[in-house]
N, C-alpha and C positions, 0 to 999 in steps of 0.2 A: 571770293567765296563767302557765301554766308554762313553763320556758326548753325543756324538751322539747315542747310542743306548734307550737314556732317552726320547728322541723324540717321538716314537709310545706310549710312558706311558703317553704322558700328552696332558688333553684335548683343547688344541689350535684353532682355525680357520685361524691368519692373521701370518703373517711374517712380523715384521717391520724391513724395512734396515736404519741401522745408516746413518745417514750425513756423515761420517766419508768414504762411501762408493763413495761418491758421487764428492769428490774430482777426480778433474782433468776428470769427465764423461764427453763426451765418448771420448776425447782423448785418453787417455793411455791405452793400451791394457791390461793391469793387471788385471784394475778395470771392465773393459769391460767385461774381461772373469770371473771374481770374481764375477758383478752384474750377467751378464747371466747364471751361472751356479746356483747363488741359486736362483733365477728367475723360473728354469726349477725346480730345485729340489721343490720348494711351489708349484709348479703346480704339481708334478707330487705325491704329497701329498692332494692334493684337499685345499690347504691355499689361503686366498687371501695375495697378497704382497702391501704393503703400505712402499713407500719411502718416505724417510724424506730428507729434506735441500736441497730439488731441489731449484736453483736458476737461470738456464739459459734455454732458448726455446731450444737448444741442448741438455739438460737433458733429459727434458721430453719428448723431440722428441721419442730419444733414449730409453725411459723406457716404452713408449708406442708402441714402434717397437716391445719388447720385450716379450712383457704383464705384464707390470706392473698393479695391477688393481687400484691404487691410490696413491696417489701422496702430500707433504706439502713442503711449503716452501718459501723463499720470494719472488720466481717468482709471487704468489699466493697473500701473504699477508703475513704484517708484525704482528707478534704478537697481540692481543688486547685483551682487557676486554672482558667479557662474554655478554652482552649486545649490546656493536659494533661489536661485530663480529656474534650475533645472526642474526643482524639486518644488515650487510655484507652481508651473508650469504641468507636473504634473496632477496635484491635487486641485488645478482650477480648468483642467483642460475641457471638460463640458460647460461649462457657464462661458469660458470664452468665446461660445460657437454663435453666444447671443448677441445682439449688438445691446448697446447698453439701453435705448430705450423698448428694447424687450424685457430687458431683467429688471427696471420698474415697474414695468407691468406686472408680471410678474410677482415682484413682492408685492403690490398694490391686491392681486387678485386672493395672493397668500394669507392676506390676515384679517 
């Protein structure tokens, strides 16, 4: 058996991509073609895809070009307790609905 044919056995909804993926995004054509092709393949699976260790508005530029349907990292926020970040969560819950090269827009248009 192949470790990919174990796939349609098991009952999944998300794809998480490692951090690990997200190095050098979207410079490097490797990683480009590596995020975009399992990108397509969640989608063409009906998974939602959830990236992790986004850190730059060219990340998430890029992973929203793509359809990525969600996104963590420290572009986002740092780490925190269950509590602050509840409560994070909810005095930032509209600006999170932007992807981040919306919300320099955004300010750009702001001032």
């Amino acid at each position: 058996y192949s470790a990919l044919s174990c796939l349609w056995k098991l009952p999944f909804t998300k794809l998480k991509l490692d951090k690990l993926f997200m190095h050098n995004l979207p410079q490097e054509e490797s990683n480009r073609t590596m995020v975009e092709s399992l990108v397509r393949l969640a989608g063409a699976l009906n998974l939602e895809v959830v990236a992790e260790g986004v850190e730059t508005p060219e990340q998430a530029e890029f992973l929203c070009g793509i359809g990525c349907n969600a996104m963590q990292g420290f572009l986002y926020s740092t780490p925190r307790p269950e509590q602050e970040a509840t409560q994070w969560l909810k005095n930032n819950r509209q600006q999170g609905r932007q992807n981040p090269a919306e919300k320099q827009q955004n300010k750009r248009l702001s001032h």
